[in-house]
C-alpha positions as CSV (number, residue, x, y, z in Angstrom):
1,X,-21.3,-7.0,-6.0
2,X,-19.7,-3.6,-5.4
3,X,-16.3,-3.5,-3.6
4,X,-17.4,-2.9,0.1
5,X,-20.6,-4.6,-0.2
6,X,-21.4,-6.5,3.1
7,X,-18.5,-5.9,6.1
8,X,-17.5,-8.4,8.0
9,X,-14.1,-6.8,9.1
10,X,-12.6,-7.1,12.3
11,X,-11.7,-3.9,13.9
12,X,-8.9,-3.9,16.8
13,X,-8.8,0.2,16.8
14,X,-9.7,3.1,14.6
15,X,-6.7,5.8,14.8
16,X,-7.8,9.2,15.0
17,X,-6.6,11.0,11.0
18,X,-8.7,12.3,7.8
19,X,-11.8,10.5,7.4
20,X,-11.7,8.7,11.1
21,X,-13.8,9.2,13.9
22,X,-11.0,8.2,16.5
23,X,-13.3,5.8,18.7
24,X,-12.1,2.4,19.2
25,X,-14.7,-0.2,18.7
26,X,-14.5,-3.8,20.8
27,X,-13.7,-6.6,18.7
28,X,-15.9,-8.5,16.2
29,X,-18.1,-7.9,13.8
30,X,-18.8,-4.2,12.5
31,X,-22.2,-3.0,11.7
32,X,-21.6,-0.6,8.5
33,X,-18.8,-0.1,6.9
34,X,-18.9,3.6,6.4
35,X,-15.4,4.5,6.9
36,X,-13.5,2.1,5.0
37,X,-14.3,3.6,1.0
38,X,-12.8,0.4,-0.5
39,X,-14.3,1.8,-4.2
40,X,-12.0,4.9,-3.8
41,X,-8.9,2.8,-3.4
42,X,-6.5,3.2,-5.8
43,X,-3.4,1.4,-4.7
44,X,-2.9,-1.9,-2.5
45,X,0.8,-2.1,-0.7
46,X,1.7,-5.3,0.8
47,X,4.3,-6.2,3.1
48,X,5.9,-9.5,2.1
49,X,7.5,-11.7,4.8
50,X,4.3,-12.3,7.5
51,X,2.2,-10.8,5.4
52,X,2.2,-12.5,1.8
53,X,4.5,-15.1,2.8
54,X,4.6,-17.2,6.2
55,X,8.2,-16.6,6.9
56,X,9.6,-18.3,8.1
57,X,8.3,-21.3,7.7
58,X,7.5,-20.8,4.1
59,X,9.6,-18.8,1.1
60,X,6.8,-19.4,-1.4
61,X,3.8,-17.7,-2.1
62,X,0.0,-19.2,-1.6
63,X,-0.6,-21.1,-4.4
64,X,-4.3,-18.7,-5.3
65,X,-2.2,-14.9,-4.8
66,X,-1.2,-14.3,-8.2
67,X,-4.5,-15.0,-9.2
68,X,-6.0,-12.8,-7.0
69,X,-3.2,-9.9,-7.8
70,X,-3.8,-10.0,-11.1
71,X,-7.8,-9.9,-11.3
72,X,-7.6,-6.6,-8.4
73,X,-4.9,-5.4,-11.0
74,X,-7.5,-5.6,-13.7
75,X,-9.8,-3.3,-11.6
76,X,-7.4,-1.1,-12.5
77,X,-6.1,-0.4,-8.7
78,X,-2.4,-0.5,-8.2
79,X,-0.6,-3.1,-6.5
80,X,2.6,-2.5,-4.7
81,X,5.2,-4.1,-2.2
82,X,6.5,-2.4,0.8
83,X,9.4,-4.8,2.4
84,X,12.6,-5.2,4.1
85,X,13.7,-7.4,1.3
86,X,16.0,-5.5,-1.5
87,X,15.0,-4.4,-5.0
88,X,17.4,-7.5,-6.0
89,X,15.6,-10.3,-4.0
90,X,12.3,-9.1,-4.4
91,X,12.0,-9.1,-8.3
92,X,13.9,-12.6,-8.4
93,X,10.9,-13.9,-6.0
94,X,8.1,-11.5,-6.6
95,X,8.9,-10.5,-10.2
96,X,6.5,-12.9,-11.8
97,X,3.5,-11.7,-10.5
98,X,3.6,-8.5,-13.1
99,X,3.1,-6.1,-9.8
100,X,1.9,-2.5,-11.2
101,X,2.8,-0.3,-8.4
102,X,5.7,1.1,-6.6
103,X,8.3,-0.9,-4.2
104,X,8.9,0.4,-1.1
105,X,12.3,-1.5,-0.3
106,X,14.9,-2.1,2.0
107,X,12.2,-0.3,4.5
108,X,12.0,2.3,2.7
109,X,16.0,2.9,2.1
110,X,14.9,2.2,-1.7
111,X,11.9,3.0,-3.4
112,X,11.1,2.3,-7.4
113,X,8.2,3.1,-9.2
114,X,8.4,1.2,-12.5
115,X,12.4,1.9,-14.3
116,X,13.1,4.7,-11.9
117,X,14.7,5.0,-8.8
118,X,12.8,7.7,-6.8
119,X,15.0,7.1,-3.7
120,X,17.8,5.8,-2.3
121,X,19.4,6.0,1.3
122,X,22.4,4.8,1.8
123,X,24.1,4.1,5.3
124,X,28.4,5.2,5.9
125,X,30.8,3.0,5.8
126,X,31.2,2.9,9.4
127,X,28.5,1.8,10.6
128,X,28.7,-1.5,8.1
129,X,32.3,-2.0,9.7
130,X,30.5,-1.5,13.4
131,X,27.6,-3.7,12.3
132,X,29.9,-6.6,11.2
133,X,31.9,-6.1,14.4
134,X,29.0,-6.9,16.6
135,X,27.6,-9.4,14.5
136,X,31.2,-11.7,15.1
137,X,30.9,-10.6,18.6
138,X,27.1,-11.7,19.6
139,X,27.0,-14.6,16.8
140,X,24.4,-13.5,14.9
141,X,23.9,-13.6,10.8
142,X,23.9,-9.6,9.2
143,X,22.8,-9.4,5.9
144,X,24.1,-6.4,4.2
145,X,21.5,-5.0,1.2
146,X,22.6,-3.5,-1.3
147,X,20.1,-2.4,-4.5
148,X,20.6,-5.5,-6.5
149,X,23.4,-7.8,-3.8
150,X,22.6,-9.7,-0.6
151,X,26.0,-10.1,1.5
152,X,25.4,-12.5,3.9
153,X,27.6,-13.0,6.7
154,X,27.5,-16.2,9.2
155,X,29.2,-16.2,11.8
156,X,31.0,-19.4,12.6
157,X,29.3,-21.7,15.2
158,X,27.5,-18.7,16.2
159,X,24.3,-18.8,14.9
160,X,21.9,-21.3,14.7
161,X,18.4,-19.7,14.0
162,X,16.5,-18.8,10.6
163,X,18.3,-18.0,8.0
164,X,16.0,-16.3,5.4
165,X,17.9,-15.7,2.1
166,X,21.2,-17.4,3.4
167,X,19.6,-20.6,2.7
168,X,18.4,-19.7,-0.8
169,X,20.0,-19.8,-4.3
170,X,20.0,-16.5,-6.3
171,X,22.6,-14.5,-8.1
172,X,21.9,-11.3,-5.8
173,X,22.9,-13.2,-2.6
174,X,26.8,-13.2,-2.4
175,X,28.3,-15.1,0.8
176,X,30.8,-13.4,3.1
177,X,33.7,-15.6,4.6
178,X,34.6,-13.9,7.1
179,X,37.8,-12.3,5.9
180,X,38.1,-8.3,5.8
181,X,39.3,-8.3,2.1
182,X,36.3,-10.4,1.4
183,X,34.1,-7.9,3.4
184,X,35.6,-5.1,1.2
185,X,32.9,-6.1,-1.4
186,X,30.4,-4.6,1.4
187,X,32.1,-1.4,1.3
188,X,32.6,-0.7,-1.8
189,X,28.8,-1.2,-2.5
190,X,25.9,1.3,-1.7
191,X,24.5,-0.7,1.5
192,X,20.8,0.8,2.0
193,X,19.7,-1.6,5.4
194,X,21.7,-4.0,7.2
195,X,19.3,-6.9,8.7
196,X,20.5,-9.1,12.0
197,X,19.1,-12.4,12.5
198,X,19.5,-13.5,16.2
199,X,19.1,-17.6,17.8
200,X,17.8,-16.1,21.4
201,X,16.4,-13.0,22.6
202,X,19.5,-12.3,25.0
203,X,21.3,-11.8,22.1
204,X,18.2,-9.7,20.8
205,X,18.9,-7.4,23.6
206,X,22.5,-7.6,23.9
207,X,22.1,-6.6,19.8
208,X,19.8,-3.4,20.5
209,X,22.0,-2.4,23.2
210,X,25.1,-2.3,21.2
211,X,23.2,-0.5,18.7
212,X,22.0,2.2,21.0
213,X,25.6,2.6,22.1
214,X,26.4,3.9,18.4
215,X,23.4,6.1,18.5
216,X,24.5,7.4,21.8
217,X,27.6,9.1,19.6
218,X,26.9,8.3,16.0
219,X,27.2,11.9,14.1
220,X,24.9,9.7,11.6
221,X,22.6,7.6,14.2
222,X,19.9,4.7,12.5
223,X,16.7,3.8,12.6
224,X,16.2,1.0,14.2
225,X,12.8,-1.7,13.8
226,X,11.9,-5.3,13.2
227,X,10.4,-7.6,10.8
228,X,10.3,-10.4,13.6
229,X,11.7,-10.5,16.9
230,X,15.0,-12.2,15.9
231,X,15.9,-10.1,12.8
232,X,16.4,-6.5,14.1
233,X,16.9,-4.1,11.3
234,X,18.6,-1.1,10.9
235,X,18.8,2.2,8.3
236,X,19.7,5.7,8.4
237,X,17.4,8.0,11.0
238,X,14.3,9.2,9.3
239,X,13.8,6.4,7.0
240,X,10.8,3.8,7.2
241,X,8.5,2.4,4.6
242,X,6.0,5.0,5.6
243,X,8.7,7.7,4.4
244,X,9.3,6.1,1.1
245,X,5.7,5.4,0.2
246,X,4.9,8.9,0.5
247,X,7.7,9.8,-1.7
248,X,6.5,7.2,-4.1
249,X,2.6,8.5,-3.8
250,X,4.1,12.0,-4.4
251,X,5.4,10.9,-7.7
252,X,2.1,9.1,-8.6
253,X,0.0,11.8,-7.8
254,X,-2.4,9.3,-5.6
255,X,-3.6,10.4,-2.3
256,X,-2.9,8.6,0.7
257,X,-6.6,8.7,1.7
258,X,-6.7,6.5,-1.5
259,X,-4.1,3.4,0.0
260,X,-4.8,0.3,1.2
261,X,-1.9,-1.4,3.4
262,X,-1.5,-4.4,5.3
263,X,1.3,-5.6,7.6
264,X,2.4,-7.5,10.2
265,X,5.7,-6.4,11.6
266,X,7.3,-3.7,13.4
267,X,8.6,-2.3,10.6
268,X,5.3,-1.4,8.9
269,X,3.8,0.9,11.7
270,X,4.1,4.2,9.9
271,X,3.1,2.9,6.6
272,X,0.1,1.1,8.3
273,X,-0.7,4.8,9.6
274,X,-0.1,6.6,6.8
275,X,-3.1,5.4,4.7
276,X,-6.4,5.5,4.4
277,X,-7.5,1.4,4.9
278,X,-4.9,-0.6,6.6
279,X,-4.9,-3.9,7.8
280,X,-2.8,-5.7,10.3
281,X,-2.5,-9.8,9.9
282,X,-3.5,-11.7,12.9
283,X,-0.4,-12.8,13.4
284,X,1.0,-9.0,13.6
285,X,3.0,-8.0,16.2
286,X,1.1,-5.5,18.5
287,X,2.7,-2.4,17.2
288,X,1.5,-3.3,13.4
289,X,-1.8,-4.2,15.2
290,X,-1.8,-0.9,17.1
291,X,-0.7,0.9,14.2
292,X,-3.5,-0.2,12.0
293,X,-7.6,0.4,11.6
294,X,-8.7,-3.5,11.0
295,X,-7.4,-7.3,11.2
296,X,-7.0,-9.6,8.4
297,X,-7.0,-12.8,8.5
298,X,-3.6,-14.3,9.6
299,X,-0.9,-15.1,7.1
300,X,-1.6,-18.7,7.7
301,X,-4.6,-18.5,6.6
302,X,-3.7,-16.3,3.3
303,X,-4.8,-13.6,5.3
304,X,-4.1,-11.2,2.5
305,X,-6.1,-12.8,-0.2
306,X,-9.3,-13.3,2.0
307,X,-9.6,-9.4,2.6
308,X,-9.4,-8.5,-1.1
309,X,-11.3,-11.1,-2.3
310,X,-14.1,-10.3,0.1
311,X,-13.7,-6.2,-0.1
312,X,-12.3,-5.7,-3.3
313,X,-13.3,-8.6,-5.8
314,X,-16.8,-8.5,-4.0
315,X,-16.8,-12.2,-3.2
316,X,-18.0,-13.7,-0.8
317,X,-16.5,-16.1,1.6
Protein backbone atom coordinates (compact mmCIF):
# COMPACT_ATOMS: atom_id res chain seq x y z
CA UNK A 1 0.00 0.00 0.00
CA UNK A 2 1.13 3.56 -0.87
CA UNK A 3 1.68 6.00 2.04
CA UNK A 4 -1.76 7.91 2.20
CA UNK A 5 -3.70 5.06 0.98
CA UNK A 6 -7.16 4.94 2.72
CA UNK A 7 -7.75 8.10 5.43
CA UNK A 8 -9.10 7.65 8.36
CA UNK A 9 -7.70 10.86 10.16
CA UNK A 10 -9.47 12.89 12.47
CA UNK A 11 -9.57 16.47 11.61
CA UNK A 12 -10.20 19.22 14.58
CA UNK A 13 -9.34 22.31 12.07
CA UNK A 14 -7.52 23.00 8.82
CA UNK A 15 -5.43 26.36 9.18
CA UNK A 16 -5.53 28.49 6.44
CA UNK A 17 -1.33 28.37 4.67
CA UNK A 18 0.13 26.84 1.31
CA UNK A 19 -1.70 23.99 0.12
CA UNK A 20 -4.88 24.53 2.61
CA UNK A 21 -8.23 25.37 1.89
CA UNK A 22 -8.82 27.12 5.35
CA UNK A 23 -12.35 25.49 6.10
CA UNK A 24 -12.77 23.71 9.21
CA UNK A 25 -14.35 20.35 8.91
CA UNK A 26 -16.64 18.81 12.06
CA UNK A 27 -14.98 16.00 13.69
CA UNK A 28 -14.74 12.38 12.45
CA UNK A 29 -13.91 10.71 9.68
CA UNK A 30 -12.65 12.49 6.43
CA UNK A 31 -13.71 11.51 3.07
CA UNK A 32 -10.40 11.95 0.80
CA UNK A 33 -7.42 12.75 1.90
CA UNK A 34 -6.33 15.23 -0.70
CA UNK A 35 -4.54 17.68 1.24
CA UNK A 36 -2.40 15.68 3.46
CA UNK A 37 0.62 14.49 0.58
CA UNK A 38 2.00 11.99 3.05
CA UNK A 39 4.34 10.52 -0.13
CA UNK A 40 5.95 14.08 -0.35
CA UNK A 41 7.05 14.07 3.25
CA UNK A 42 10.41 14.12 3.73
CA UNK A 43 11.02 14.70 7.43
CA UNK A 44 8.92 13.57 10.63
CA UNK A 45 9.62 15.86 13.95
CA UNK A 46 8.28 14.60 17.13
CA UNK A 47 7.81 16.21 20.33
CA UNK A 48 8.94 13.95 23.19
CA UNK A 49 7.33 14.32 26.56
CA UNK A 50 3.19 13.84 25.67
CA UNK A 51 3.96 13.01 22.56
CA UNK A 52 6.46 9.92 22.32
CA UNK A 53 6.48 9.49 25.92
CA UNK A 54 3.42 9.70 28.57
CA UNK A 55 5.12 12.01 30.90
CA UNK A 56 4.61 11.97 33.35
CA UNK A 57 3.64 8.97 34.24
CA UNK A 58 6.04 7.16 32.08
CA UNK A 59 10.04 8.05 31.27
CA UNK A 60 10.30 5.13 28.82
CA UNK A 61 9.40 4.75 25.41
CA UNK A 62 6.52 2.28 23.85
CA UNK A 63 8.02 -0.85 23.67
CA UNK A 64 7.04 -1.03 19.31
CA UNK A 65 8.64 2.92 18.54
CA UNK A 66 11.98 2.14 17.65
CA UNK A 67 10.69 -0.35 15.42
CA UNK A 68 8.57 1.78 13.80
CA UNK A 69 11.36 4.74 13.65
CA UNK A 70 13.57 2.74 12.08
CA UNK A 71 11.39 0.96 9.24
CA UNK A 72 9.94 4.98 8.30
CA UNK A 73 13.74 5.73 8.48
CA UNK A 74 14.33 3.10 5.83
CA UNK A 75 11.79 4.93 3.53
CA UNK A 76 14.32 7.20 3.48
CA UNK A 77 12.22 10.12 5.31
CA UNK A 78 14.00 11.91 8.07
CA UNK A 79 13.20 11.63 11.55
CA UNK A 80 13.75 14.36 14.07
CA UNK A 81 12.97 15.54 17.70
CA UNK A 82 11.70 18.89 18.65
CA UNK A 83 11.64 19.14 22.69
CA UNK A 84 12.07 21.01 25.74
CA UNK A 85 14.50 18.48 26.85
CA UNK A 86 18.39 19.49 26.28
CA UNK A 87 20.82 18.04 23.67
CA UNK A 88 22.44 16.33 26.91
CA UNK A 89 19.22 14.48 28.15
CA UNK A 90 17.87 13.79 25.03
CA UNK A 91 20.79 11.69 23.43
CA UNK A 92 21.29 9.73 26.95
CA UNK A 93 17.38 8.76 26.54
CA UNK A 94 16.69 9.00 22.86
CA UNK A 95 20.20 8.27 21.43
CA UNK A 96 19.61 4.62 20.78
CA UNK A 97 17.04 4.95 18.46
CA UNK A 98 19.73 6.08 15.52
CA UNK A 99 17.30 9.31 14.84
CA UNK A 100 18.46 10.80 11.31
CA UNK A 101 17.18 14.20 11.53
CA UNK A 102 17.73 17.42 13.26
CA UNK A 103 16.95 18.21 17.12
CA UNK A 104 15.14 21.09 17.83
CA UNK A 105 16.13 21.42 21.60
CA UNK A 106 15.78 23.32 24.62
CA UNK A 107 12.49 24.73 22.52
CA UNK A 108 14.34 25.66 20.12
CA UNK A 109 17.26 27.55 22.19
CA UNK A 110 19.47 24.69 20.59
CA UNK A 111 19.20 23.07 17.40
CA UNK A 112 21.73 20.27 15.90
CA UNK A 113 21.63 18.63 12.78
CA UNK A 114 24.02 15.67 12.90
CA UNK A 115 27.84 17.00 14.66
CA UNK A 116 26.99 20.65 14.18
CA UNK A 117 25.49 23.09 16.22
CA UNK A 118 23.28 25.31 13.87
CA UNK A 119 22.06 27.44 16.88
CA UNK A 120 22.33 28.31 20.16
CA UNK A 121 20.46 30.95 22.38
CA UNK A 122 21.64 31.62 25.35
CA UNK A 123 19.69 33.57 28.23
CA UNK A 124 21.96 36.53 30.68
CA UNK A 125 23.01 35.87 33.67
CA UNK A 126 20.37 37.79 35.34
CA UNK A 127 17.57 36.41 34.59
CA UNK A 128 19.04 32.78 35.90
CA UNK A 129 19.83 34.75 39.29
CA UNK A 130 15.93 36.15 39.02
CA UNK A 131 14.65 32.75 38.06
CA UNK A 132 16.36 30.99 41.07
CA UNK A 133 15.10 33.89 43.24
CA UNK A 134 11.48 33.16 42.53
CA UNK A 135 11.85 29.57 42.41
CA UNK A 136 12.94 29.73 46.53
CA UNK A 137 10.34 32.22 46.88
CA UNK A 138 7.08 30.17 45.34
CA UNK A 139 8.63 26.63 46.09
CA UNK A 140 8.82 25.39 42.93
CA UNK A 141 11.78 23.04 41.21
CA UNK A 142 13.81 25.17 38.14
CA UNK A 143 15.87 23.22 36.07
CA UNK A 144 18.48 25.19 34.44
CA UNK A 145 19.63 23.61 30.76
CA UNK A 146 22.53 23.91 29.63
CA UNK A 147 23.80 22.07 26.08
CA UNK A 148 25.05 18.96 27.72
CA UNK A 149 24.12 19.75 32.02
CA UNK A 150 20.76 19.67 33.86
CA UNK A 151 21.00 21.82 37.13
CA UNK A 152 18.37 21.00 39.12
CA UNK A 153 17.24 22.98 41.88
CA UNK A 154 14.66 21.76 44.79
CA UNK A 155 13.57 23.77 46.88
CA UNK A 156 13.36 22.64 50.43
CA UNK A 157 9.88 21.41 51.60
CA UNK A 158 8.62 23.44 48.87
CA UNK A 159 7.77 21.29 46.20
CA UNK A 160 6.05 18.32 46.04
CA UNK A 161 4.87 17.72 42.42
CA UNK A 162 6.60 15.78 39.33
CA UNK A 163 9.86 15.87 39.14
CA UNK A 164 10.88 14.82 35.56
CA UNK A 165 14.76 14.50 35.35
CA UNK A 166 15.28 15.26 39.09
CA UNK A 167 14.28 11.85 39.86
CA UNK A 168 16.56 10.25 37.17
CA UNK A 169 20.21 9.07 37.14
CA UNK A 170 22.44 10.47 34.32
CA UNK A 171 25.78 12.23 34.24
CA UNK A 172 24.15 15.49 32.51
CA UNK A 173 21.90 16.14 35.52
CA UNK A 174 23.89 17.88 38.30
CA UNK A 175 21.89 18.72 41.70
CA UNK A 176 21.87 22.17 43.12
CA UNK A 177 22.00 22.56 46.99
CA UNK A 178 20.85 25.55 47.50
CA UNK A 179 24.00 27.49 48.27
CA UNK A 180 25.05 30.51 45.88
CA UNK A 181 28.65 29.22 45.43
CA UNK A 182 27.05 25.99 44.37
CA UNK A 183 24.70 27.94 42.03
CA UNK A 184 27.79 29.56 40.55
CA UNK A 185 28.12 26.33 38.32
CA UNK A 186 24.69 27.83 36.64
CA UNK A 187 26.42 30.91 35.77
CA UNK A 188 29.29 30.03 34.61
CA UNK A 189 27.57 27.66 32.05
CA UNK A 190 25.65 28.70 28.76
CA UNK A 191 21.93 28.23 30.20
CA UNK A 192 19.71 28.01 26.88
CA UNK A 193 15.94 27.45 28.79
CA UNK A 194 15.23 27.39 32.37
CA UNK A 195 12.04 24.99 33.07
CA UNK A 196 9.72 25.56 36.46
CA UNK A 197 7.87 22.68 37.78
CA UNK A 198 4.94 23.91 40.05
CA UNK A 199 2.71 21.48 42.92
CA UNK A 200 -0.60 23.84 42.28
CA UNK A 201 -1.79 26.18 39.81
CA UNK A 202 -1.79 29.21 42.34
CA UNK A 203 1.69 28.85 42.27
CA UNK A 204 1.34 28.49 38.32
CA UNK A 205 -0.04 31.96 38.39
CA UNK A 206 1.85 33.48 41.08
CA UNK A 207 5.00 32.00 38.73
CA UNK A 208 3.75 33.74 35.40
CA UNK A 209 3.08 36.76 37.21
CA UNK A 210 6.48 37.25 38.55
CA UNK A 211 7.67 36.49 35.29
CA UNK A 212 5.64 39.10 33.50
CA UNK A 213 7.01 41.54 36.13
CA UNK A 214 10.61 40.98 34.51
CA UNK A 215 9.24 41.43 31.09
CA UNK A 216 7.53 44.54 32.19
CA UNK A 217 11.41 45.97 32.49
CA UNK A 218 13.70 43.32 31.21
CA UNK A 219 16.06 45.18 28.48
CA UNK A 220 16.23 41.26 27.46
CA UNK A 221 12.49 39.97 28.10
CA UNK A 222 11.68 35.79 27.48
CA UNK A 223 9.56 33.90 25.88
CA UNK A 224 7.46 32.31 27.89
CA UNK A 225 5.29 28.63 27.11
CA UNK A 226 4.53 25.25 28.47
CA UNK A 227 5.05 21.69 28.11
CA UNK A 228 2.24 20.94 30.85
CA UNK A 229 0.44 23.17 32.99
CA UNK A 230 2.80 22.79 35.95
CA UNK A 231 6.18 23.14 34.17
CA UNK A 232 6.24 26.78 32.70
CA UNK A 233 9.19 27.34 30.53
CA UNK A 234 11.00 30.08 29.67
CA UNK A 235 13.85 31.40 26.79
CA UNK A 236 14.99 34.46 25.28
CA UNK A 237 12.05 36.51 23.13
CA UNK A 238 11.78 35.21 19.68
CA UNK A 239 12.73 31.71 20.27
CA UNK A 240 10.39 28.59 19.88
CA UNK A 241 10.77 25.19 18.26
CA UNK A 242 9.09 26.62 15.27
CA UNK A 243 12.13 29.24 14.99
CA UNK A 244 14.80 26.56 15.30
CA UNK A 245 13.23 24.02 12.91
CA UNK A 246 13.22 26.46 10.28
CA UNK A 247 16.74 27.26 10.90
CA UNK A 248 17.42 23.59 10.74
CA UNK A 249 15.23 23.00 7.41
CA UNK A 250 17.26 26.03 5.97
CA UNK A 251 20.35 24.06 6.47
CA UNK A 252 18.81 20.81 4.96
CA UNK A 253 17.45 22.39 2.07
CA UNK A 254 13.80 20.55 2.84
CA UNK A 255 10.80 22.55 2.47
CA UNK A 256 8.47 23.03 5.16
CA UNK A 257 5.54 21.96 2.90
CA UNK A 258 7.61 18.71 3.03
CA UNK A 259 7.31 18.27 7.33
CA UNK A 260 5.34 16.20 9.30
CA UNK A 261 4.93 17.29 13.12
CA UNK A 262 3.12 16.17 15.92
CA UNK A 263 2.69 17.65 19.39
CA UNK A 264 0.85 17.99 22.32
CA UNK A 265 1.89 20.99 24.38
CA UNK A 266 1.95 24.58 24.38
CA UNK A 267 5.21 24.74 23.43
CA UNK A 268 4.78 23.11 20.00
CA UNK A 269 2.15 25.71 18.50
CA UNK A 270 4.37 27.33 15.98
CA UNK A 271 6.20 24.28 14.96
CA UNK A 272 2.78 22.52 14.64
CA UNK A 273 1.97 25.65 12.21
CA UNK A 274 4.86 25.74 10.46
CA UNK A 275 4.54 22.50 8.44
CA UNK A 276 2.91 21.06 5.94
CA UNK A 277 1.05 17.70 8.02
CA UNK A 278 0.78 18.23 11.65
CA UNK A 279 -0.77 16.35 14.12
CA UNK A 280 -1.87 17.18 17.66
CA UNK A 281 -2.20 14.01 20.35
CA UNK A 282 -5.49 13.71 21.87
CA UNK A 283 -4.30 14.50 24.89
CA UNK A 284 -2.90 17.95 23.48
CA UNK A 285 -3.60 20.93 25.15
CA UNK A 286 -6.05 23.13 23.05
CA UNK A 287 -3.50 25.44 21.79
CA UNK A 288 -1.34 22.40 20.16
CA UNK A 289 -4.87 21.19 19.08
CA UNK A 290 -5.76 24.58 17.70
CA UNK A 291 -2.43 24.99 16.22
CA UNK A 292 -2.52 21.82 14.33
CA UNK A 293 -4.51 20.34 10.98
CA UNK A 294 -5.38 16.64 12.43
CA UNK A 295 -5.52 14.49 15.79
CA UNK A 296 -3.56 11.44 16.54
CA UNK A 297 -4.28 9.16 18.60
CA UNK A 298 -3.39 10.06 22.26
CA UNK A 299 -0.07 9.34 23.74
CA UNK A 300 -1.61 6.62 25.80
CA UNK A 301 -2.52 4.95 23.14
CA UNK A 302 1.09 5.35 21.28
CA UNK A 303 -0.62 7.88 19.45
CA UNK A 304 2.49 8.57 17.44
CA UNK A 305 3.13 5.16 16.14
CA UNK A 306 -0.61 4.54 15.04
CA UNK A 307 -0.50 7.56 12.58
CA UNK A 308 2.74 6.47 10.87
CA UNK A 309 2.08 3.09 10.79
CA UNK A 310 -1.29 3.70 9.14
CA UNK A 311 -0.07 6.86 6.80
CA UNK A 312 3.39 6.22 6.31
CA UNK A 313 4.18 2.36 6.58
CA UNK A 314 0.74 1.79 4.70
CA UNK A 315 -0.60 -0.54 7.30
CA UNK A 316 -3.50 -0.98 8.30
CA UNK A 317 -5.02 -0.86 11.75
Amino acid sequence: MQRGGGCRLTMRHVRSGPGHSGRTCSRGRIRGCGMADFEAVELIMLDIDGTLVDTPRQRALPRETADVLTRVMKKDIRVGLASGRNYGHIMAHMGALGLNGPFVCSNGAYVVAGETVLYESSLGQPVRRYAYTIAEKIGCLAEFSAPSKLFVYRTPGGYAGPVFAANEDGACLIPLDGSMANFQQVLDEPVDKITFAVDTREKAARLRAALQDWNATASEPLSITASFWFAIEVTNQGVNKGRGLQIALEKLQISPNRVMAFGDGDNDTQMLQSVGISFAMGNASRAAKEAAMYAAPSVAENGVCAVLKQYILGESR
